[in-house]
N, C-alpha and C positions, 0 to 999 in steps of 0.2 A: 557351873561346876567344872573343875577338872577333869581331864583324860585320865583314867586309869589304864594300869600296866593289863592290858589284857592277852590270855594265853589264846589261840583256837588251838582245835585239832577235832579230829574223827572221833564220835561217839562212843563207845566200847563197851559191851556188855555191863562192867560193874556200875555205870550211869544210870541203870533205869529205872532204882526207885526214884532220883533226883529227877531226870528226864522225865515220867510221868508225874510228876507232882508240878513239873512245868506245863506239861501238856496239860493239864486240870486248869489250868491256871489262866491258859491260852481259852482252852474250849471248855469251859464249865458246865458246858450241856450235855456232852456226852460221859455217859459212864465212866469209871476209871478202870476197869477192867478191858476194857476197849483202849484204854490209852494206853496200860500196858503190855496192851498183845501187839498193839501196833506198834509202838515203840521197841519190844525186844525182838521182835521180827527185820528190823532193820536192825538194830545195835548187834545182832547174828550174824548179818550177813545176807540173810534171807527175808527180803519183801514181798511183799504181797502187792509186787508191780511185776510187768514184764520189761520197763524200762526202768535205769539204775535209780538207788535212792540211795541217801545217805544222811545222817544225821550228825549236824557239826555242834559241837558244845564251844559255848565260852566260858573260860576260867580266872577266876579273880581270886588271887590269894589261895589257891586250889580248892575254892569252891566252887563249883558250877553256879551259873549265878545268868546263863542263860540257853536257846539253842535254835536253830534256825535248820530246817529239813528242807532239801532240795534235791530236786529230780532232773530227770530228762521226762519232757513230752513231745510228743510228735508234732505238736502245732500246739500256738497261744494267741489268743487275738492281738490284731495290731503288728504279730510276730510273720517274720519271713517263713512262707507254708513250706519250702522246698529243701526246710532241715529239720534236724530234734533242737529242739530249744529249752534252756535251764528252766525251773520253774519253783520258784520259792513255796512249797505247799505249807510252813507255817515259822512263822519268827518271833521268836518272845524273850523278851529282860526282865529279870524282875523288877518292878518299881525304883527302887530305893537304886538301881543300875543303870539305869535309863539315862538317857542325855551324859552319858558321861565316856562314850566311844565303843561302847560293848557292841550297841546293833550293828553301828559300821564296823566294826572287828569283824562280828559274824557275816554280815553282806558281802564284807570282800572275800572273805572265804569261800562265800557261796558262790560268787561270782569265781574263783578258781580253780572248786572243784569243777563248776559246768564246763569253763573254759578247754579244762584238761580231758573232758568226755568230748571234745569238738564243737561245743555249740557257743554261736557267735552272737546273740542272746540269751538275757534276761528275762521273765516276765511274773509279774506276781500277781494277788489282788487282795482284795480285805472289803468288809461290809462297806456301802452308803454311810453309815453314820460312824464309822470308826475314824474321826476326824483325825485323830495322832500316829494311827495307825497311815493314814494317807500323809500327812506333812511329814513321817521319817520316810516314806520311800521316796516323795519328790525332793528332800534332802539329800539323797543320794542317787538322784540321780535318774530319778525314775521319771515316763510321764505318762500320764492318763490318755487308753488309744480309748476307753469306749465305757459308757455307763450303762447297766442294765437293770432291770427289774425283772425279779420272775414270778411267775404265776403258777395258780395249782387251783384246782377243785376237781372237789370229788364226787365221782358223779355214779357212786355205787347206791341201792337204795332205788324209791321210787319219786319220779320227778312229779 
């Protein structure tokens, strides 16, 4: 498929019912009342990080049609421990946008906001089985420092 003419820019308040119907869209397990709080807490100004966040939209036709949040953290695995380093916290296109230069529109933005807060990394992650979700970050550029599994049990109750 073709590139389309893609806009970015900084999220801004009047985004959020579009912006959470993205984030639902992204995380469909969690509540949408959570996606909205979380969402216009950044689109404010005001997160609920001690380190910067920001939420980039992309624009097609002036639709929003995607958005990609990214942060600063103070370490990421595989990442240099001795700075704050970017950290992709969630990337999403809608379907029918995909493959068609939207996520890399948004990546490089993400990668310009970090850049411009000092940090000389990237780092992201995405489930074991989100295989499309893994071949668009190594499309761009990305590579795999480390695979994990994690574990839980509960050990309230009698054994």
């Amino acid at each position: 498929m073709a590139a389309l003419p893609v806009r970015t820019r900084l999220g801004i308040p009047s985004d959020l019912r579009v912006v959470t119907q993205l984030c639902t869209a992204l995380w469909p397990d969690e509540p949408l009342a959570d996606h909205e709080a979380h969402a216009a807490s950044i689109l404010s100004g005001k997160p609920a990080s001690t380190m910067p966040l920001e939420l980039i939209v992309a624009e097609v036709d002036a639709d929003l049609v995607g958005f990609i949040e990214v942060g600063l953290r103070s370490h990421a695995d595989g990442c240099d421990e001795r700075q704050a380093v970017g950290f992709i916290e969630g990337w999403y296109v809608q379907p029918s946008f995909q493959r068609r230069g939207v996520g890399r529109a948004l990546m490089r933005a993400a990668e310009d906001w970090a850049r411009s807060q000092g940090a000389r990394e990237l780092a992201s992650d995405t489930w074991i089985d989100h295989e499309l979700s893994q071949q668009a970050h190594e499309a761009l550029g990305f590579e795999v420092v480390d695979r994990c599994v994690h574990f839980r049990k509960s050990i309230s109750g009698a054994s």
